[in-house]
GUDO-742109 format. One record per residue (C-alpha): x, y, z; residue number from 1. Coordinates in steps of 0.02 Angstrom, whole numbers. Example, Ala and Ser with C-alpha at 12.3 -4.5 7.8 and 13.67 -1.06 7.14 Angstrom:
<pts>
@x = 615	y = -225	z = 390	k = 1
@x = 684	y = -53	z = 357	k = 2
</pts>
This chain:
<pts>
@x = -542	y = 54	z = 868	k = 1
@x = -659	y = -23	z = 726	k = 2
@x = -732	y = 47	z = 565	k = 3
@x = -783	y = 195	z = 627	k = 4
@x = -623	y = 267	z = 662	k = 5
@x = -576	y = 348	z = 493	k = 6
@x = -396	y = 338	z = 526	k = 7
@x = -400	y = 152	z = 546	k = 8
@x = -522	y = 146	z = 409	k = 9
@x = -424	y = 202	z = 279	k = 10
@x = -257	y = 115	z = 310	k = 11
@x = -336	y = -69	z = 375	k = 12
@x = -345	y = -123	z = 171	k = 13
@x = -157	y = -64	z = 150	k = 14
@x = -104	y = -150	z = 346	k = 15
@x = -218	y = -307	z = 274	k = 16
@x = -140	y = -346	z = 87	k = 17
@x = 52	y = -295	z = 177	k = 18
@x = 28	y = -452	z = 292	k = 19
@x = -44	y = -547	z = 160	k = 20
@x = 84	y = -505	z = 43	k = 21
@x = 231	y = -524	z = 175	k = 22
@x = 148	y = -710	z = 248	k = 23
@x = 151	y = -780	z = 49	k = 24
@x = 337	y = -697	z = 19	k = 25
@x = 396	y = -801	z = 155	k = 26
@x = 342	y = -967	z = 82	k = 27
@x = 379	y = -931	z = -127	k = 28
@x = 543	y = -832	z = -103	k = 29
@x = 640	y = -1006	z = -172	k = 30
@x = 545	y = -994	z = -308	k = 31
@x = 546	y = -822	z = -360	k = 32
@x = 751	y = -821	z = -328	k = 33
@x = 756	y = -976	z = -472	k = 34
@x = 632	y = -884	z = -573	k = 35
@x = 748	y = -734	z = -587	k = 36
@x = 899	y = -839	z = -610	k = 37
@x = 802	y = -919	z = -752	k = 38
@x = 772	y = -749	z = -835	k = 39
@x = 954	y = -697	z = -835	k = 40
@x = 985	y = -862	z = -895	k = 41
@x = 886	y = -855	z = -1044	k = 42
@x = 931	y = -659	z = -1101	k = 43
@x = 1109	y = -738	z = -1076	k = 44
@x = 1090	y = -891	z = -1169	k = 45
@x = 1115	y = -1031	z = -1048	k = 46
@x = 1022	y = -1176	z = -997	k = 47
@x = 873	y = -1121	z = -899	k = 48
@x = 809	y = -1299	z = -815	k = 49
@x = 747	y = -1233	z = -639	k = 50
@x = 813	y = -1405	z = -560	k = 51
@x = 979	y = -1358	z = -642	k = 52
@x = 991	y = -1183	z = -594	k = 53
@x = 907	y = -1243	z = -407	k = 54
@x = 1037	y = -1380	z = -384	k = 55
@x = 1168	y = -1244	z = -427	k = 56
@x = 1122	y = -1104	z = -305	k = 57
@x = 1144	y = -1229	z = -161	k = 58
@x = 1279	y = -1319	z = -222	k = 59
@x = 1369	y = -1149	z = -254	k = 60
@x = 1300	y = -1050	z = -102	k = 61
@x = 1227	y = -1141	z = 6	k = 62
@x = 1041	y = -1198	z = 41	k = 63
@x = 1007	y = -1012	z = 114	k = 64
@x = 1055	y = -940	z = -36	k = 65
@x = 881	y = -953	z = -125	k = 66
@x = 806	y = -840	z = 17	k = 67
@x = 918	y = -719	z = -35	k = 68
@x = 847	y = -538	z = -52	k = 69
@x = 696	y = -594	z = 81	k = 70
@x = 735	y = -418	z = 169	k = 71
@x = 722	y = -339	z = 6	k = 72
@x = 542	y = -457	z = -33	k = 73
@x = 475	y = -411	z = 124	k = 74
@x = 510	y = -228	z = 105	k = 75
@x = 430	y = -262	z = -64	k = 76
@x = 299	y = -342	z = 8	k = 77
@x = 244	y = -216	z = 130	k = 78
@x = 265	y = -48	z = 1	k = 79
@x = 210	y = -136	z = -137	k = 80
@x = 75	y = -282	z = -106	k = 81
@x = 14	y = -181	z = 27	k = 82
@x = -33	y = -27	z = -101	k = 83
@x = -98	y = -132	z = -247	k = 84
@x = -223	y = -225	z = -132	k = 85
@x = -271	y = -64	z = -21	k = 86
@x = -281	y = 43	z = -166	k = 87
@x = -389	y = -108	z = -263	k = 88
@x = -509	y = -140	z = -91	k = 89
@x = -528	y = 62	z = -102	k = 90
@x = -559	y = 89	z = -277	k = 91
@x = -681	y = -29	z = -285	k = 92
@x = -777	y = 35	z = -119	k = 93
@x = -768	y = 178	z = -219	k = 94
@x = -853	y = 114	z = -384	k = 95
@x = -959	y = -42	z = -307	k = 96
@x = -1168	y = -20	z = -302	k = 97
@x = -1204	y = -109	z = -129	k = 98
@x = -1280	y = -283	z = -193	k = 99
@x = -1239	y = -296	z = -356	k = 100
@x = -1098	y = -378	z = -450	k = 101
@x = -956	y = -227	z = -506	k = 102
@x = -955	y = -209	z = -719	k = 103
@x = -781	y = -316	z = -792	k = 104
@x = -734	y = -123	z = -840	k = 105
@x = -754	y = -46	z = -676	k = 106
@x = -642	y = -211	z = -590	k = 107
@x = -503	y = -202	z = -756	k = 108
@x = -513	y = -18	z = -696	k = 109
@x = -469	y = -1	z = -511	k = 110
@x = -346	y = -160	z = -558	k = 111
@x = -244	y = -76	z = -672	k = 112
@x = -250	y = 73	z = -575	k = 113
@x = -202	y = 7	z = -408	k = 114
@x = -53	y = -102	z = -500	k = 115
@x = 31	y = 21	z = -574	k = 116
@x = 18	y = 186	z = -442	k = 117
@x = 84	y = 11	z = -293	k = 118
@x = 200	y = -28	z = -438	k = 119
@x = 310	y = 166	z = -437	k = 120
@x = 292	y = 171	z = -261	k = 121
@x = 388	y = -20	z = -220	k = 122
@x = 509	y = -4	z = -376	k = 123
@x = 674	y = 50	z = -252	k = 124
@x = 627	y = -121	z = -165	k = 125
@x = 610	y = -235	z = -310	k = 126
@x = 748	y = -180	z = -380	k = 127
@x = 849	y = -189	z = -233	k = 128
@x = 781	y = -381	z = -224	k = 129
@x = 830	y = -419	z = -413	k = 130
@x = 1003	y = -348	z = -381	k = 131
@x = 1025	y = -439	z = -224	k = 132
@x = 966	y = -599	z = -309	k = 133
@x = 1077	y = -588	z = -474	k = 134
@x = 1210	y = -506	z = -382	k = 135
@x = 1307	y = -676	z = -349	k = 136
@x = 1302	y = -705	z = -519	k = 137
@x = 1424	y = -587	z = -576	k = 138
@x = 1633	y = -588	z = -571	k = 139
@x = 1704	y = -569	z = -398	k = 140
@x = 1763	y = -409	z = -440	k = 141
@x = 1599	y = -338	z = -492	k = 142
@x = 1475	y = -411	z = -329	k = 143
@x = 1431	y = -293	z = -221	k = 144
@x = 1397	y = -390	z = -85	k = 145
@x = 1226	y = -333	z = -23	k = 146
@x = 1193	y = -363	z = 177	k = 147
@x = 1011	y = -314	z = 171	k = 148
@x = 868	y = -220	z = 62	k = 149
@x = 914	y = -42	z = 156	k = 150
@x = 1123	y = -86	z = 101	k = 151
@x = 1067	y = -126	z = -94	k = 152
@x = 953	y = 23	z = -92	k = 153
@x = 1076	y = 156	z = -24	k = 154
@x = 1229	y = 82	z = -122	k = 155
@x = 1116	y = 99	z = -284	k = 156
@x = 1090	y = 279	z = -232	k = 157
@x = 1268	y = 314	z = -209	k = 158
@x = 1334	y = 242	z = -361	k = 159
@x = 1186	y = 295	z = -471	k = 160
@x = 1084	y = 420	z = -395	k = 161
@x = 891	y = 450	z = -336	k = 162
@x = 867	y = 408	z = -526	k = 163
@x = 937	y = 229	z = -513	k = 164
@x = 816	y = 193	z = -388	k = 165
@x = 687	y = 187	z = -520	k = 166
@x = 771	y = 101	z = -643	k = 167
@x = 650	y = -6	z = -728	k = 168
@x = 481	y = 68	z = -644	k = 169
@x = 418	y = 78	z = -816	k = 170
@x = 406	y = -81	z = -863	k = 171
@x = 360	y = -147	z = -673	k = 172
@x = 217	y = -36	z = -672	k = 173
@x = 153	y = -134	z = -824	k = 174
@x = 202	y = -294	z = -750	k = 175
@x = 86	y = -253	z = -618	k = 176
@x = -36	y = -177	z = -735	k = 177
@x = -33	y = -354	z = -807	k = 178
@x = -23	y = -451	z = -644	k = 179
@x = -188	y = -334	z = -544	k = 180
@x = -284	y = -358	z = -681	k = 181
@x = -242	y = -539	z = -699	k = 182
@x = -241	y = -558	z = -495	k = 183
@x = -352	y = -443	z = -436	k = 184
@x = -461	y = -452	z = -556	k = 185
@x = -488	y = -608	z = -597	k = 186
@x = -519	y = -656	z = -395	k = 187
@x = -655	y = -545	z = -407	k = 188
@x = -751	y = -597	z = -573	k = 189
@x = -702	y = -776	z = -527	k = 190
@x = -773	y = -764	z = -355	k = 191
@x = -965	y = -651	z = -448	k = 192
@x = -926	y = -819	z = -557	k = 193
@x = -929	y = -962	z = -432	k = 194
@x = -1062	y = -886	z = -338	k = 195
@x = -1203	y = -851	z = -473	k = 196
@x = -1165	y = -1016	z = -577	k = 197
@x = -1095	y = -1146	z = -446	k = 198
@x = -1210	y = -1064	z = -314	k = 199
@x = -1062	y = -1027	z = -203	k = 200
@x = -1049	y = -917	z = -30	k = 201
@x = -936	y = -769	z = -79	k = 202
@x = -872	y = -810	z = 76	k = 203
@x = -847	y = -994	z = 90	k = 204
@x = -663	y = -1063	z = 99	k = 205
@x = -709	y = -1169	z = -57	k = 206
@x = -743	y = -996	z = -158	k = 207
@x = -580	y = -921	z = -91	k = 208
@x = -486	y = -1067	z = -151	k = 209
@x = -551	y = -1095	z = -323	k = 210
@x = -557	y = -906	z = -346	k = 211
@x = -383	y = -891	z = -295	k = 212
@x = -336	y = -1050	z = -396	k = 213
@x = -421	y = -953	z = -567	k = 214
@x = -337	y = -791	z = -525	k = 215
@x = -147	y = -863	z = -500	k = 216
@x = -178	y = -937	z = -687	k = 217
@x = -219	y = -772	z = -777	k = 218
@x = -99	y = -674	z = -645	k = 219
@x = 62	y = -765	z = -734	k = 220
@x = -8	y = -765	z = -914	k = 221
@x = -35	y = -586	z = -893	k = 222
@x = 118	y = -518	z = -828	k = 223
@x = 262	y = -627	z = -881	k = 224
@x = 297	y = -543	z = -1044	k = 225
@x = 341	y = -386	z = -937	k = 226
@x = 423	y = -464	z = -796	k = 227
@x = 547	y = -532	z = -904	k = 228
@x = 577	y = -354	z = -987	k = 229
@x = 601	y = -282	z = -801	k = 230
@x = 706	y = -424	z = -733	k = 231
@x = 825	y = -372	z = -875	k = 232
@x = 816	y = -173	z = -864	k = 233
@x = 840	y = -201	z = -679	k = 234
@x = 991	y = -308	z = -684	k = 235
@x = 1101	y = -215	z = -818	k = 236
@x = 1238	y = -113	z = -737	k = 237
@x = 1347	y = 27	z = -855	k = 238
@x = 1499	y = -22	z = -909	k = 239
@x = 1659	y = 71	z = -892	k = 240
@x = 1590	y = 210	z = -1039	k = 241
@x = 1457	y = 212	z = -952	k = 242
@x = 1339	y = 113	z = -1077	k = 243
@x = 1192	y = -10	z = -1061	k = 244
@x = 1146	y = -157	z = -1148	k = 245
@x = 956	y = -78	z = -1171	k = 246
@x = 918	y = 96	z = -1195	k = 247
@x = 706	y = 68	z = -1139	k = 248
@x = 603	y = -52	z = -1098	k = 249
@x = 541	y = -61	z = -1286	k = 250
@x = 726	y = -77	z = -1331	k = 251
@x = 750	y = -214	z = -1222	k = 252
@x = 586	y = -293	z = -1279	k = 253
@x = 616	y = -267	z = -1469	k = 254
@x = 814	y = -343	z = -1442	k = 255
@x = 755	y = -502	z = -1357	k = 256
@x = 614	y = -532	z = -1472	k = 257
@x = 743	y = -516	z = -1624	k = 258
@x = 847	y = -641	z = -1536	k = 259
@x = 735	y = -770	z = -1461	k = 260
@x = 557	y = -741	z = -1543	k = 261
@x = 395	y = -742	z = -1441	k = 262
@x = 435	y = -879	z = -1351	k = 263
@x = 560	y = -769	z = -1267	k = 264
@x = 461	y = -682	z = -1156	k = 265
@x = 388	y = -840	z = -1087	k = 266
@x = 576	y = -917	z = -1029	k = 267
@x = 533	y = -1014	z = -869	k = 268
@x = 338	y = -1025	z = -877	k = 269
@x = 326	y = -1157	z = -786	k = 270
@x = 437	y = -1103	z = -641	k = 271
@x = 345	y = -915	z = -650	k = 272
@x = 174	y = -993	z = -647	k = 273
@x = 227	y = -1109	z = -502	k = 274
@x = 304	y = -940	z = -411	k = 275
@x = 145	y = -808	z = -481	k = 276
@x = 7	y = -947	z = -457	k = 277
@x = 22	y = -974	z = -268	k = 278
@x = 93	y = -818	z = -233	k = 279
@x = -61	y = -750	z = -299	k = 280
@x = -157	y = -909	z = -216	k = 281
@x = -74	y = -865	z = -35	k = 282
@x = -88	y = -697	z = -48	k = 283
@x = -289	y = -680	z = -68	k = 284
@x = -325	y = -806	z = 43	k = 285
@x = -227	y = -744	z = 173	k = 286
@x = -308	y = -572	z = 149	k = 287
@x = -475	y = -669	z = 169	k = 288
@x = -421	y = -758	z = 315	k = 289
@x = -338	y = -562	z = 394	k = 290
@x = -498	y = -493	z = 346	k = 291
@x = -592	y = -621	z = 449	k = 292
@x = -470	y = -591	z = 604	k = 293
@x = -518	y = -412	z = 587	k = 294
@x = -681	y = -456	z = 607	k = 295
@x = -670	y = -571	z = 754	k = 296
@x = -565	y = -438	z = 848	k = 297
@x = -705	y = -303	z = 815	k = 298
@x = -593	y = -204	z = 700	k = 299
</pts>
């Protein structure tokens, strides 16, 4: 099997950001659980100091309890990463003139685009892994309990219908909008940068790195706003009339400004850039370093 097999062809990018997405989700999954527990925090009020809200979760549930939702992350990682860096690595085949370095348009292009068609298709797991994640943080008699990402997904689709499982896709297919073109994008102009001013190899572990390193930076300044606004669409539940705290993402968004300002939307930085950056970091250089075993197995 090898390039010229147009079956393996088309699904290698897909197979290629899935691992690389699944490898980095194993090692930031603390992080993202404190990140989202940071977000609720904020909408809610209450102190939002990740070594706080860190010390908690363990003290509380246990040191296994911030890998909580991996099923669900890995599910994620698979649908979601997996379509945002296939569909980006095929766009851009698409688009590319052999040699030369792509136009900023035609890479904010096949960025957005890739983000936000992965985003639809992965919103039942991410919002399986928010519930799972947030879930412990409600009353007794309100947890659901969630054993896995396939037990959140089908208890969402009981309770709430095929509907429910894409509750807040709007707003995470402009997260990823925000996070492609910050991720995705960036990697590649940073990389055409390195390489015509610092007289880098493309290819060289030093590129990967410092690309990747420039990438996670505009990755979480990109997409936090949104992320915020979809961590709290994706954790409100009806009450007994049936109503929700936000009616839309732009209600959500204009509610939260009103309340906290701006600054809202940024709650938890720190911890976000420290989950986004090397997420993003891990993720492209393990796709360079998949890539590269593709290679050396003649695939």
């Amino acid at each position: 099997m090898s390039d010229t097999n147009p079956v393996w062809k088309v699904t290698k990018p897909f197979l290629t950001g899935s691992l690389s997405g699944s490898i980095a989700t194993c090692c930031i999954q603390p992080m993202d659980m404190i990140k989202v527990r940071i977000q609720v925090a904020a909408a809610e009020g209450k102190p939002t100091n990740p070594i706080t809200i860190g010390a908690q979760i363990v003290k509380t549930d246990g040191p296994m309890a911030l890998y909580s939702g991996l099923s669900a992350g890995l599910t994620r990682q698979v649908i979601y990463t997996g379509a945002r860096l296939g569909l980006y690595d095929t766009f851009t085949d698409m688009v590319k003139t052999p040699g030369q370095a792509m136009p900023l348009y035609k890479t904010a292009g096949c960025a957005l685009a890739a983000g936000g068609l992965a985003a639809v298709v992965g919103n039942p797991a991410d919002l399986a892994l928010i519930r799972m994640q947030t879930d412990s943080m409600l009353p007794k008699e309100q947890r659901a309990g969630y054993r896995h990402a396939g037990h959140a997904m089908s208890s969402i689709l009981k309770n709430e219908g095929a509907v429910g499982l894409l509750k807040g896709a709007a707003p995470t297919s402009v997260r990823a909008m925000g996070l492609n073109l910050g991720m995705l994008g960036g990697n590649t102009v940073a990389k055409d940068f390195l390489s015509s001013t610092c007289g880098m190899d493309q290819k060289s572990n030093a590129c990967v790195f410092g690309a990747s390193a420039i990438a996670g930076f505009f990755a979480s300044a990109f997409s936090l706003p949104f992320d915020f606004v979809k961590t709290q669409m994706q954790k409100q539940k009806p009450d007994a009339q049936g109503n929700v705290p936000f009616k839309s993402s732009l209600d959500c968004a204009g509610k939260m400004l009103a309340e906290g300002g701006p600054l809202r939307f940024y709650a938890g930085f720190p911890t976000y850039y420290f989950r986004i950056a090397p997420h993003a970091m891990i993720t492209l250089i393990a796709q360079d370093q998949v890539k590269k075993m593709w290679s050396a197995m003649g695939l």
